[in-house]
N, C-alpha and C positions, 0 to 999 in steps of 0.2 A: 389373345382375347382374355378379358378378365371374366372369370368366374365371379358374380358379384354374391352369389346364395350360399357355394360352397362353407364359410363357415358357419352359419344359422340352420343350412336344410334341415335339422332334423326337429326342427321345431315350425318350419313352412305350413307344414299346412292342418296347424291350429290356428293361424291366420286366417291362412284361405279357406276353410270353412264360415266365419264370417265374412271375409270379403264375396264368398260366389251368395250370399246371401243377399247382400247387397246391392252387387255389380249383377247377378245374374240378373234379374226378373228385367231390369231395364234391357241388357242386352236380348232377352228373348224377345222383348215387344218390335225391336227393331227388325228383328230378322225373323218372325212371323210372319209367315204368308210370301218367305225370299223364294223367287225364281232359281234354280240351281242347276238348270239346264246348263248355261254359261261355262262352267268348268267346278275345280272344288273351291270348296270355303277355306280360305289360309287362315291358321291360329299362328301369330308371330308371338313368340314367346310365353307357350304353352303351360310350365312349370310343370307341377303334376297330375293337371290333367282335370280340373276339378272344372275350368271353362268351358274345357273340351267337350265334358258330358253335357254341360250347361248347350253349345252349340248343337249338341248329336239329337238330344232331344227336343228341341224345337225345329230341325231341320232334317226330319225323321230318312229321308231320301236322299240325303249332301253326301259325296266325298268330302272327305276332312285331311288339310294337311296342317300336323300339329308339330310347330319348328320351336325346339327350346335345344339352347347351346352347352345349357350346367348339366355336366355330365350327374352331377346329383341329383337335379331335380328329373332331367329327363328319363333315369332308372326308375322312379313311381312313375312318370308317367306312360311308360312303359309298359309295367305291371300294371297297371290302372286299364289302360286299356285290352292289354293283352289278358286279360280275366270276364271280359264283356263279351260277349259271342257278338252282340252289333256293332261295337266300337272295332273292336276285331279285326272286323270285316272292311268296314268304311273308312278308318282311322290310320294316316302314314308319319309313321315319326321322323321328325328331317333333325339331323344337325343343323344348325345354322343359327348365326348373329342375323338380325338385321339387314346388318348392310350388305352382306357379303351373300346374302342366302340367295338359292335359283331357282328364280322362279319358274311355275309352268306360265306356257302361251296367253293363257284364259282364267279366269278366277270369275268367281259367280260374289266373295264377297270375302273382305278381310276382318280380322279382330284382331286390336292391338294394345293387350292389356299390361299393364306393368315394365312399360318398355320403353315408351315415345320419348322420358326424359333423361332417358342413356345416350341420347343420339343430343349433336348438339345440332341449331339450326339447319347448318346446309348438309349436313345428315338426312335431316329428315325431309329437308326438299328433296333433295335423290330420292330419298324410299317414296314419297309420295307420289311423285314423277311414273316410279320403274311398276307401283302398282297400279294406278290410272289406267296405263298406257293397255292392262289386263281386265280391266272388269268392263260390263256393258254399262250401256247409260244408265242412270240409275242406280249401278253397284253402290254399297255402301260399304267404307272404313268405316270402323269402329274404334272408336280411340277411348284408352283411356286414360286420365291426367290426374297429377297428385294434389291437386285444389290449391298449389301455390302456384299463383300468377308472377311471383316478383321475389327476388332473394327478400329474407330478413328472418333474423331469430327466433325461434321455437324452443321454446325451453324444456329440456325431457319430461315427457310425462309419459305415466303406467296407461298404456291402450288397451291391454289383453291379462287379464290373470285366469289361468285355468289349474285345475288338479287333475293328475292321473295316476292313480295308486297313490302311492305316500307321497308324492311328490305335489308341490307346487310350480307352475311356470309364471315368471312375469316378463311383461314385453316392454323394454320401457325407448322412447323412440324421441329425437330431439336433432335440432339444425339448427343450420348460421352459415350468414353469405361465404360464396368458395369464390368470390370473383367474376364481374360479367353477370351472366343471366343464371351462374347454375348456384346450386346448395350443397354442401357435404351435408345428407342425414345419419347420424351415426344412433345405433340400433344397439339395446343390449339385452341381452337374454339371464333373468338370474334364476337356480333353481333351487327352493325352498323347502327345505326337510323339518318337519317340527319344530316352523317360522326362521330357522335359521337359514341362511347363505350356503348351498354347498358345491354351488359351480355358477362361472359365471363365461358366457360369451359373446365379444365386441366385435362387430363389425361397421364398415364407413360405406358410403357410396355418393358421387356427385351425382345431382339433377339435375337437367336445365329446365329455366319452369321457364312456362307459357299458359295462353288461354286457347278457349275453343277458338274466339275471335284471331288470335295468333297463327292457331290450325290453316283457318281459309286463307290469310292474306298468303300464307308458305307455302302453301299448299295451289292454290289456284282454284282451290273448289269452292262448291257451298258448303258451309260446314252451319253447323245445328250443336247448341249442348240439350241434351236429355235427360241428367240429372244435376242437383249442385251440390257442389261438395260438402261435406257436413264432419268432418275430422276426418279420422285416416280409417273411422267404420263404414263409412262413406264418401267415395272418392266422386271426382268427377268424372263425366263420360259426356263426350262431342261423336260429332257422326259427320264424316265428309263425304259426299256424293259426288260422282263421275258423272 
């Protein structure tokens, strides 16, 4: 399995403080007023847990199973939860990819944020298949998609500059066709001591882009998008129904 966060973690979740800012409020509206009788709410690919709260607290009564595979990210979100007396409690941290992860019987609802375009098509038919066959009518997947529908060039650009102490962060983020349906985006991290360069770190990762529309025909569900994507502070989010 590739650890695809391992070299950036320690800058993840200056991200995802903007991202649950985003991604959350749509995903709360979705899963407000969710029935969770059914079994727990699966978080497939959890990171450090910033979703996770996002789920706990609009689904004040859910078991939570929160499955993230980078052994980096899944240590915050470990500590993240393991410092909540409710997450605590409610909250089971699973090893597991994707594909490979075991599921329980029953699921009352999934969230699958940061993940879908690691898997390539017939990936994700399987996973869609293996979780259906768990949730009740009605259950809702929760997807969420990088708002590229189609390979094609993205030229790096600065998404995120933050300061903490003397230092500066910048994030600068840029793609190009990898072949087929997916993208290499390649990510750099530079850190900025009195304007100057004083570290810097590269990493790559393939995407396979799709739409929501793409979601249902692979899928076999109904599928819905609920937000549109608006750059990478704003990602897109589809919802498929069992």
């Amino acid at each position: 399995m590739i650890d695809y966060y391992a070299p950036s973690a320690e800058f993840y979740d200056m991200v995802a403080v903007r991202h649950t800012a985003s991604s959350g409020p749509p995903l709360a509206r979705v899963l407000t007023g969710l029935d969770t009788s059914h079994g727990p709410v699966l978080e497939i690919g959890a990171g450090t847990g910033r979703i996770t709260e996002v789920i706990a607290a609009t689904l004040p009564d859910a078991e939570i199973l929160a499955a993230e595979p980078s052994p980096t990210m899944r240590a915050v979100l470990t500590a993240r939860i393991a410092k909540e007396a409710d997450l605590r409690r409610r909250t089971t941290v699973l090893d597991g990819a994707a594909q490979d992860l075991k599921l329980p019987d029953r699921l009352s609802a999934v969230v699958v944020f940061g993940v879908a375009g690691h898997l390539d098509q017939p990936e994700r038919t399987a996973l869609w298949r293996r979780l259906a066959r768990r949730l009740p009518a009605g259950g809702p997947i929760v997807v969420e998609l990088m708002g590229v529908s189609a390979p094609r060039a993205i030229p790096p650009v600065m998404s995120l500059r933050e300061t903490i102490g003397r230092q500066t962060y910048e994030w600068w983020i840029g793609g190009e066709p990898a072949g087929g349906d997916a993208m290499r985006f390649t990510t750099t991290w530079r850190v900025l001591r009195e304007g100057r360069t004083v570290r810097e770190v590269e990493d790559s990762y393939d995407w396979h882009t799709f739409d929501v529309a793409q979601l249902g025909r692979e899928s076999g569900m109904t599928s819905r998008r609920i937000t549109e994507a608006g750059g990478h502070a704003i990602p897109e989010i589809g919802v498929l129904i069992a």
